[in-house]
C-alpha positions in Angstrom: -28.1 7.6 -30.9 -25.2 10.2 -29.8 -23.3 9.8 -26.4 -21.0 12.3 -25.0 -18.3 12.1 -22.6 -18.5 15.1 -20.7 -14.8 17.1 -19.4 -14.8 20.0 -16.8 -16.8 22.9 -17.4 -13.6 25.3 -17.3 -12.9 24.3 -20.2 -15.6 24.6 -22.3 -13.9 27.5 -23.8 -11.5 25.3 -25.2 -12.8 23.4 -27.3 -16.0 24.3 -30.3 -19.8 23.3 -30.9 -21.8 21.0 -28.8 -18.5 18.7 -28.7 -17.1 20.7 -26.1 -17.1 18.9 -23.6 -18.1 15.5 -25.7 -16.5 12.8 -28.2 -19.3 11.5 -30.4 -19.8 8.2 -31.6 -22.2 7.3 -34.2 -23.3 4.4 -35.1 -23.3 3.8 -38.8 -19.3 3.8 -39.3 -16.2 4.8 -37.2 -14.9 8.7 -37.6 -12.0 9.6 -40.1 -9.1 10.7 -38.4 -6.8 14.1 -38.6 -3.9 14.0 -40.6 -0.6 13.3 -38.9 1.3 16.5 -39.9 4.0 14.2 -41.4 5.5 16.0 -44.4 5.4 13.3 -47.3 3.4 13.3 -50.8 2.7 8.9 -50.2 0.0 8.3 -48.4 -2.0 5.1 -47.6 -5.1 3.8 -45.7 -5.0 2.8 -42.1 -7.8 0.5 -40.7 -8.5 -2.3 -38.2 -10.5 -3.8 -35.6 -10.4 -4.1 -31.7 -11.1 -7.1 -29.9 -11.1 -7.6 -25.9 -8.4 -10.0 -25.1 -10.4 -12.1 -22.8 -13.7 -12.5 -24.4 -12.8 -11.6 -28.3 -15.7 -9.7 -28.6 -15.6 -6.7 -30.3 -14.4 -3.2 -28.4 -16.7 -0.1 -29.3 -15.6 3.2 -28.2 -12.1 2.4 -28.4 -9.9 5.7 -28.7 -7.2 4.7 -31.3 -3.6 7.1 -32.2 -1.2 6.2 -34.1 2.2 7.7 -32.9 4.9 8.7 -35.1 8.1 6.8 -33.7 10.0 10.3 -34.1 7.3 12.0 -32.1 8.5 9.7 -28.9 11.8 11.8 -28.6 9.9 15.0 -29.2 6.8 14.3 -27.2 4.7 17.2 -29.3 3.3 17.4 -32.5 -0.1 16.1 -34.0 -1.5 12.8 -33.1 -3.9 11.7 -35.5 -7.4 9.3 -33.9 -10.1 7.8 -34.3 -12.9 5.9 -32.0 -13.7 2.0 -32.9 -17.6 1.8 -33.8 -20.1 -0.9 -32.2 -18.2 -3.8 -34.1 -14.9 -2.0 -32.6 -13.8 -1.1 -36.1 -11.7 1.9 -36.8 -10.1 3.6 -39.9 -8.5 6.5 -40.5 -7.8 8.7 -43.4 -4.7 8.1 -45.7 -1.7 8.6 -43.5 2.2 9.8 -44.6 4.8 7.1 -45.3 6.5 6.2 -42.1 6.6 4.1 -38.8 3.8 4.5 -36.2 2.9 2.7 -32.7 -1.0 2.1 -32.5 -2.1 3.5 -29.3 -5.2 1.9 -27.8 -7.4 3.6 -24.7 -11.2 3.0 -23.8 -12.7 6.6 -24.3 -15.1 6.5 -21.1 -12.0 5.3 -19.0 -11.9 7.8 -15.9 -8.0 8.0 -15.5 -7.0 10.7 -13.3 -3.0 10.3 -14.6 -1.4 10.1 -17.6 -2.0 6.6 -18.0 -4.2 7.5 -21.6 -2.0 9.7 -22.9 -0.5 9.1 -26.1 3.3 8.8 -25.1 4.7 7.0 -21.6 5.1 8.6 -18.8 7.9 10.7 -17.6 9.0 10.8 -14.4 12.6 12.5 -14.7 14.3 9.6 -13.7 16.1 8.3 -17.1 16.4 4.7 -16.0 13.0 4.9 -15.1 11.6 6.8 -18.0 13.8 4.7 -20.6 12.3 1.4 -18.9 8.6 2.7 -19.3 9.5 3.3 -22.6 10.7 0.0 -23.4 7.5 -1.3 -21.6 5.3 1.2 -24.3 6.7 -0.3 -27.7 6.0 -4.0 -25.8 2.6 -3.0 -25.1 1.8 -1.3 -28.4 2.3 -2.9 -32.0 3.8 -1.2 -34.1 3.1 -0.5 -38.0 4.7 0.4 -41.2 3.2 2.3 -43.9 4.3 2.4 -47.3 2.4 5.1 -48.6 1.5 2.8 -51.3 -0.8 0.0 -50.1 -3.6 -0.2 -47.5 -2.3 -0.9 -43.9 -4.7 -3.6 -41.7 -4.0 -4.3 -38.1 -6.2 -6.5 -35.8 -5.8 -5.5 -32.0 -6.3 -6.9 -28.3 -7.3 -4.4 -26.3 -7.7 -4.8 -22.2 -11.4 -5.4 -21.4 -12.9 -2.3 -19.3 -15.6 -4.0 -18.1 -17.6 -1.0 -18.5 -21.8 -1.1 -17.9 -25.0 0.1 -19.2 -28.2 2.1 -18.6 -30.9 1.8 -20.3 -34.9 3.0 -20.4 -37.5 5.6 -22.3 -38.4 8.8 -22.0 -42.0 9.7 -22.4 -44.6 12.7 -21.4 -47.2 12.5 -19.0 -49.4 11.0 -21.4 -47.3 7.8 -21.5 -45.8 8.9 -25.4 -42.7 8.4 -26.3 -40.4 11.4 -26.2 -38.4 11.4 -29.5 -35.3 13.3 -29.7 -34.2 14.2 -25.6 -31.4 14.6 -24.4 -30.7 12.4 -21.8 -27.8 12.6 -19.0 -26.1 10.2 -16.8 -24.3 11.7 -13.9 -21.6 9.6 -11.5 -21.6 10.9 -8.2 -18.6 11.7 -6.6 -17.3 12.3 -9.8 -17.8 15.7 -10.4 -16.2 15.6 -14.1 -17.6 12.4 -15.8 -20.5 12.1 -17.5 -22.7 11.5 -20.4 -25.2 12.6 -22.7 -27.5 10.8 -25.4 -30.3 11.7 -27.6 -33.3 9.2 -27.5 -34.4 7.6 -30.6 -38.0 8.3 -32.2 -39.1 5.6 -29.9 -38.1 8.2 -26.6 -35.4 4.8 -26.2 -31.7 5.2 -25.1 -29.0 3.6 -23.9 -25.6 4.3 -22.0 -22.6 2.1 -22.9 -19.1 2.2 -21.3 -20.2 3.4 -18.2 -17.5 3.1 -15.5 -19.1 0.8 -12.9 -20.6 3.3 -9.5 -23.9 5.3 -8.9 -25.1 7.4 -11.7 -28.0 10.2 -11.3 -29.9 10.0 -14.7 -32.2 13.0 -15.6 -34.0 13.9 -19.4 -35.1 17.2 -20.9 -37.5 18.0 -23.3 -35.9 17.9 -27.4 -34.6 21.6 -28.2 -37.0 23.9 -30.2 -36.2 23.8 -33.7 -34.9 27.5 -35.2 -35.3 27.2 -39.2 -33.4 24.3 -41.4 -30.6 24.2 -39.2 -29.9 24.8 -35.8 -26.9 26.0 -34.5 -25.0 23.9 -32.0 -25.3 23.7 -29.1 -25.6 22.0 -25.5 -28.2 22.0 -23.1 -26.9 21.9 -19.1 -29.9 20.1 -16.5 -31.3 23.4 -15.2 -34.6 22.2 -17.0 -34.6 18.8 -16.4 -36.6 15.8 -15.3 -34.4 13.1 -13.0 -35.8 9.8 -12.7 -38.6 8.6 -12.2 -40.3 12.0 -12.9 -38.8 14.9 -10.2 -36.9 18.2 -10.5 -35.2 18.0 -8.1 -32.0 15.8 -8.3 -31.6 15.1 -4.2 -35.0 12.9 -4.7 -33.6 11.1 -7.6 -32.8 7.8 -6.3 -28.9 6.7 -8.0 -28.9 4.0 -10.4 -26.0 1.3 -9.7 -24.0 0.5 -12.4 -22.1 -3.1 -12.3 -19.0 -4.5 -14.8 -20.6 -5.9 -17.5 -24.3 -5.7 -17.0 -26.8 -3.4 -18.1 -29.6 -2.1 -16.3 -32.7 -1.6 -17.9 -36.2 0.5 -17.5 -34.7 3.7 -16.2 -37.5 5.1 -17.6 -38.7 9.0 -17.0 -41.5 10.6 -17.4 -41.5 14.4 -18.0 -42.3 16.6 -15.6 -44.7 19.6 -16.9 -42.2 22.8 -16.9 -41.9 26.4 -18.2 -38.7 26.1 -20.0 -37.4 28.3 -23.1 -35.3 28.8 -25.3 -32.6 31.8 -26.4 -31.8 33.2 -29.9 -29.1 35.6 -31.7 -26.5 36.6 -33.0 -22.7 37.6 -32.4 -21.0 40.6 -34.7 -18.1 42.8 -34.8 -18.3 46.5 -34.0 -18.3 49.0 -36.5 -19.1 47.1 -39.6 -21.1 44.0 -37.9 -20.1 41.4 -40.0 -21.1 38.1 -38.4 -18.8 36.4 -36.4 -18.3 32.6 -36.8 -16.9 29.9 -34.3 -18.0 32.2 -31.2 -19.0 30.0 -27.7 -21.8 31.7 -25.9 -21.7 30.1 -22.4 -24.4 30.7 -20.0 -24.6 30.3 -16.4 -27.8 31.2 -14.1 -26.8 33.8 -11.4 -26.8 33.2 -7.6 -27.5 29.6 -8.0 -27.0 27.5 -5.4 -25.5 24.2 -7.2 -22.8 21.8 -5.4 -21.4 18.3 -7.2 -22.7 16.5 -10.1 -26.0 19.3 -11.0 -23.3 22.3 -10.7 -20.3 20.1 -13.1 -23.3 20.1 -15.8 -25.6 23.3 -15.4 -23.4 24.9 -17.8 -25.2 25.7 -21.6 -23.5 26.9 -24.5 -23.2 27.1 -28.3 -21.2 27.6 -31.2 -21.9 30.5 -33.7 -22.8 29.5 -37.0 -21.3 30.8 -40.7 -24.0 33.8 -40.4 -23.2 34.2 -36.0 -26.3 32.7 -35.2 -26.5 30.8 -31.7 -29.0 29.2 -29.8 -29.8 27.8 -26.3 -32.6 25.7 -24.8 -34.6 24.5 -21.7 -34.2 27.5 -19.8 -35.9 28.0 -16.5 -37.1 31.7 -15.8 -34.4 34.1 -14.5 -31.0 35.7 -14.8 -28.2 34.7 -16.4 -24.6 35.4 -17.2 -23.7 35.7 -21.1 -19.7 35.0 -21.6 -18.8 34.9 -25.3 -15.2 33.7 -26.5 -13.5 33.0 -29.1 -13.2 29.3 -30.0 -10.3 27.8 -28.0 -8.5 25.6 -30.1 -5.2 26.5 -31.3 -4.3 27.2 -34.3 -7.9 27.3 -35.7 -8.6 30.3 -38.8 -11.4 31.6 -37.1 -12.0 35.2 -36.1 -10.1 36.4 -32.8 -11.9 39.0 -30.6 -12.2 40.2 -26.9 -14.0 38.5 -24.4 -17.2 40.0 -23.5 -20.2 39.5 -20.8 -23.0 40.4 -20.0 -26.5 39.9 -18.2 -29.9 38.2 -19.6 -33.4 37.7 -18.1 -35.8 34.6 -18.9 -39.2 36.2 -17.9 -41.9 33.8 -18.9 -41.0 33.6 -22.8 -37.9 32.4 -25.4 -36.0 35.5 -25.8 -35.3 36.0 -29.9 -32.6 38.2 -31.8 -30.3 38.9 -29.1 -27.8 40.6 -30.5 -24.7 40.9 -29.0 -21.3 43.0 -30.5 -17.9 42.1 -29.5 -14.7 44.4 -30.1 -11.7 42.7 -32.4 -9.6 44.1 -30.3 -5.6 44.8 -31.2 -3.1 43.0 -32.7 0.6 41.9 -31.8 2.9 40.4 -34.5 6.8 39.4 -34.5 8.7 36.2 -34.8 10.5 33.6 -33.0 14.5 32.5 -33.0 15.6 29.3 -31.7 19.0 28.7 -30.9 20.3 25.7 -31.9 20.3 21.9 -29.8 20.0 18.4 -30.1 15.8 18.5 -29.7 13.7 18.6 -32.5 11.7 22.0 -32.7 8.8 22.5 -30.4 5.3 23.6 -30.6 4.8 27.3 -29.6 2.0 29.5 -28.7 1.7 32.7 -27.7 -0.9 34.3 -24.9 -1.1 38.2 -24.5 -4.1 38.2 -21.6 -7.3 36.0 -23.2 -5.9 36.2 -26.5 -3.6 33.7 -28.3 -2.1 32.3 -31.2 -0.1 29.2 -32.7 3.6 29.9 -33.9 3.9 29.2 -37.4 6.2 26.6 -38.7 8.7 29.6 -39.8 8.6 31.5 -36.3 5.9 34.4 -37.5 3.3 34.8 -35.2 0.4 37.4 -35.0 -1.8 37.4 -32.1 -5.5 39.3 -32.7 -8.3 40.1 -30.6 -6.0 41.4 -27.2 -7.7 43.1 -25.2 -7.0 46.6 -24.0 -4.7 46.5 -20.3 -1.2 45.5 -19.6 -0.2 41.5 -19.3 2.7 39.3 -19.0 3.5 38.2 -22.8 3.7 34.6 -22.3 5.2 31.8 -24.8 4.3 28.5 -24.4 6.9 25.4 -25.2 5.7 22.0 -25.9 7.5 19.6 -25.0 8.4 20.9 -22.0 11.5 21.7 -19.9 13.5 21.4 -23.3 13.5 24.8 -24.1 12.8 27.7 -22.3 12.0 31.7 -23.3 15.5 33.6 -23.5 14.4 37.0 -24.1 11.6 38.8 -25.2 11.8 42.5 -26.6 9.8 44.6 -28.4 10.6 48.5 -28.9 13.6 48.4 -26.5 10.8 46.7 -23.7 12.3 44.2 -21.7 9.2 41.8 -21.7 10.5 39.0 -19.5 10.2 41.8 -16.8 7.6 44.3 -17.8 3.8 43.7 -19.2 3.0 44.5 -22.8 0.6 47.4 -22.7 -2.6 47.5 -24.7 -4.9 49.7 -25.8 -8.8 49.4 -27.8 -7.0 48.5 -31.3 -3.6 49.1 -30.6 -1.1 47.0 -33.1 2.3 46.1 -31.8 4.9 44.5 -34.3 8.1 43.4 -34.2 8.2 41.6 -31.0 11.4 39.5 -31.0 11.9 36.1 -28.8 14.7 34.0 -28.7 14.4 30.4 -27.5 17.2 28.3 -26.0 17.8 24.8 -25.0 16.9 24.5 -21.2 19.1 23.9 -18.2 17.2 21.2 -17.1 17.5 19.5 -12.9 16.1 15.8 -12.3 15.5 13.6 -9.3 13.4 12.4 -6.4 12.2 13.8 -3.0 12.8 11.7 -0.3 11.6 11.7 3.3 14.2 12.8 6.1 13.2 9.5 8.2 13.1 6.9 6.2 14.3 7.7 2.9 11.2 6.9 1.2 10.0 8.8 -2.3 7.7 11.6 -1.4 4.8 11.3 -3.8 2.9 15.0 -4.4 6.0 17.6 -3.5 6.0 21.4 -5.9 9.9 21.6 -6.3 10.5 25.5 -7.2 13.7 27.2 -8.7 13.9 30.9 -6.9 16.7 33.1 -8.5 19.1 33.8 -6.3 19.5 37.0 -8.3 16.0 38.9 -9.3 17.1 41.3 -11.5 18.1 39.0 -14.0 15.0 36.6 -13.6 11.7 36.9 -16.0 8.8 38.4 -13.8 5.9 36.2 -14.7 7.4 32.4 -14.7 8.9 30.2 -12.4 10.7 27.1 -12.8 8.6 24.2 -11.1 7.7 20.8 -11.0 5.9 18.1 -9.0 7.0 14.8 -7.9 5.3 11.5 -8.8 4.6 8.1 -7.5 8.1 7.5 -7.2 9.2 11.1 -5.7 10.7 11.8 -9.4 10.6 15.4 -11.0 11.9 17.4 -13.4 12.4 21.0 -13.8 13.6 23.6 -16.4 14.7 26.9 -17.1 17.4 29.3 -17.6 20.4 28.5 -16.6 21.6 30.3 -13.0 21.9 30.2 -9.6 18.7 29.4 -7.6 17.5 29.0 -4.3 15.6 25.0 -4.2 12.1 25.3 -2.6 9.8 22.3 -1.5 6.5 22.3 -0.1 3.6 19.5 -0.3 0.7 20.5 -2.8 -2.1 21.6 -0.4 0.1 22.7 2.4 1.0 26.5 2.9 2.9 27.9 0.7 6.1 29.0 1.5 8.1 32.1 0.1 8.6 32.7 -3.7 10.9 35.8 -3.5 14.4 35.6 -2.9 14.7 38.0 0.0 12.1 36.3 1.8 13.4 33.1 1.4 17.3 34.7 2.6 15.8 35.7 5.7 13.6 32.8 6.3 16.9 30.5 5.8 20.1 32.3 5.4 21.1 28.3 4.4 18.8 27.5 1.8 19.9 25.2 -0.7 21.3 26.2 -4.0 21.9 24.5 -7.3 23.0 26.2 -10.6 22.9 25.2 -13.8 25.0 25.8 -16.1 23.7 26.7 -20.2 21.9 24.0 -21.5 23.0 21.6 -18.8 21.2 18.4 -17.6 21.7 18.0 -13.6 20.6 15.2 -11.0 20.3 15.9 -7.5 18.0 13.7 -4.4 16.5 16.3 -2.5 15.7 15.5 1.3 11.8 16.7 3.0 
């Protein structure tokens, strides 16, 4: 069986195939992992098991990392993982010579912060931040490898507590249903959720379910399209919610407790027109196929709130030959969007973005062809001025298209589409470095949008990064003192003519009222204002009139400031 954990539907672009918005686990042996990046020719094994520390039974579904100790300093770079099968083993593929701290999170936990990431949080204050640091290398073990010999590692993982759903699918006749899909959705949750495919007995079952009220539903396998099918992923519009309704406000919730399972949530399959879409994606002019392409659909004017709306969405990847497919479609119209895959630094094909309409009338709709434009290209390379942080991570966006700075500063962005946008670069980590200048052709583009036209090709775009002027500190309430959780601190130049355009320095504070903030250094006009209050001004003439008093702070070139600001 395959289970899915299910991430918001915006960003299904971002990621490629039917694991867009899933992890997979199978169930014959744990997944190999990425490579770290680490630059070394000695290499060795990595494997382990997980264990719950208070029962010593095994952890499945464990999401394992191993992070490079020098990676801590940088925060960025590529984290290699791997998910613990049912016996909560895990290995990963030979891994460079060099010190790592195992990194252990339960991959259905629902955590709203940053308490999974990979690296400790950071809240700007450096006692604080040093402290939680401490606290990771205590929590984490930490490893050696030799790149000669295997490296084995036993861990004790905080038990979860997580429960089950379980049950069969079958057809009005009572048979089993081999090979649905079958979805688990928490309410009042409009992000998590699951998917499974039932065995050839029409069985399934959920594991690692957060405890809470679950809608579970079941559609009919997908229609089979020669050998091999392209991926894809089915949302519910076509489905059947237990016991046997279409209609998911009748569905009565299944409650999901710590620890137990709960069994015969079975559904029979309601009798339903439902069909299925076929074609292919090419380039214009010569229509070579075009692989790696997501073809979202939506369904026009429907009416959709909460969990049925967060998984309504289908989609597929295109295949080597730009075949996609999509099934267990309802009659009527549809949006087509197809994108490029999402992922950064990924080989495959760039083009523009293109949409358009589709009908379901009563029949599968075969051969759809659909042509997308490659668009233009921009090319030039990065500079960064010298500092005390290791290099970043950079990416470049010119409107939907984008593309992953190479390791010597090149960078060539295809598929932009034709219009005028802010050229944006991307840091990670961030507020260490910030974008000094960008210019191409004597174009100032920090303060003017890069225009493109249908195939244009722009080279020689030159950017400089610096070391950023970085501000830290905490909010505190004007009564009592206390940190303000959930306050946007903004940096206004006091000056516009020398800011960029299209960026402004911000920040939010956390639990503890901390933030941090980056940028160039200058003199700036501080703004506050609680997320999901009115905004207040973001020019600096507004802002002069508003309050002739306004606080300032500059910073000076590559400086590191610490101010308590007062709300």
């Amino acid at each position: 069986m395959r289970i899915s954990r299910l991430a918001a539907a915006a960003l299904a672009f971002m990621l490629v195939g039917a694991n867009a918005y899933a992890q997979s686990e199978t169930a014959a042996k744990p997944r190999a992992a990425d490579q770290s990046g680490q630059n070394s020719s000695r290499m060795s094994i990595v494997k382990g098991r997980a264990l719950y520390e208070d029962t010593g039974q095994p952890a499945p579904r464990e999401r394992i990392q191993l992070v490079a100790i020098e990676l801590l300093a940088s925060r960025g770079g590529r984290i290699p993982g791997t998910v613990t099968d049912a016996n909560g083993d895990f290995v990963f593929t030979p891994q460079a010579a060099g010190e790592y701290y195992v990194v252990a999170h339960p991959v259905d936990e629902h955590v709203r912060s940053a308490e999974s990431a990979p690296f400790p949080l950071q809240s700007g204050d450096p006692v604080a931040d040093a402290a939680r640091l401490e606290q990771y290398k205590k929590d984490f073990p930490r490893i050696t490898v030799n790149g000669e010999s295997p490296v084995e590692i036993n861990l004790r993982v905080k038990n979860p507590h997580f429960g089950s759903i379980s049950g069969r699918i079958v057809n009005t006749n009572g048979g089993p249903v081999a090979g649905a899909n079958v979805h688990a959705m928490k309410t009042g949750e409009r992000w998590l959720g699951a998917s499974i495919t039932a065995d050839e007995k029409g069985a399934y079952l959920f594991r690692g379910l957060p405890a809470g009220e679950y809608i579970v539903s079941a559609d009919p396998p997908p229609k089979m399209v020669g050998a091999a099918r392209p991926q894809s992923f089915a949302g519910v519009l076509g489905s059947t919610y237990f016991p046997s309704t279409i209609d998911a406000r009748t569905s009565p919730p299944v409650v999901v407790s710590a620890d137990r399972e709960i069994v015969e949530i079975n559904i029979t399959l309601a009798l339903r027109s439902l069909h299925s879409v076929a074609g292919t994606v090419r380039a214009e002019g010569d229509g070579h196929p075009v692989a790696g392409a997501t073809v979202r659909l939506n369904k026009k004017d429907a009416v959709q709130t909460g969990i049925e709306a967060a998984m309504s969405d289908y989609f597929s990847t295109t295949d080597a030959q730009g075949r996609w497919f999509l099934s267990n479609l309802p009659d009527g119209t549809y949006t087509l969007d197809v994108r490029p895959t999402g992922i950064l630094g990924s080989k495959l094909e760039r083009f523009v973005d293109k949409r358009q309409d589709l009908t379901v009338a009563g029949a599968d709709v075969e051969n759809l062809a659909i042509e997308v434009s490659l668009g233009g290209r921009v090319s030039g390379h990065i500079t960064i001025e010298p500092g005390n942080a290791p290099a970043p991570d950079i990416s470049i966006n010119v409107g939907s298209a984008f593309a992953q700075v190479e390791a010597n500063g090149a960078f060539t962005v295809t598929g932009v589409p034709e219009g005028e946008f802010p050229f944006s670069v991307a840091i990670r980590p961030q507020n260490v470095f910030y974008a000094k200048s960008i210019q191409v052709n004597g174009v100032d583009l920090l303060r003017e949008k890069l225009k493109a036209t249908m195939g244009t090709e722009i080279k020689d775009v030159r950017v400089v990064i610096a070391p950023a002027s970085i501000l830290t500190g905490r909010v505190l309430s004007a009564s009592g003192g206390t940190p303000l959780s959930r306050v946007m601190v903004m940096l206004i130049p006091v000056d516009p003519s020398t800011a960029p355009a299209f960026q402004r320095p911000n920040g939010g504070t956390n639990e503890q009222g901390a933030f941090i903030v980056s940028g160039a250094p200058g003199e700036y006009f501080l703004v506050l204002w609680r997320l999901g209050g009115p905004l207040p001004p973001h020019d600096a003439d507004s802002i002069k009139k508003l309050s002739p008093n306004a606080m300032r702070v500059t910073l000076g070139p590559g400086e590191r400031k610490s101010m308590d600001l007062v709300k």
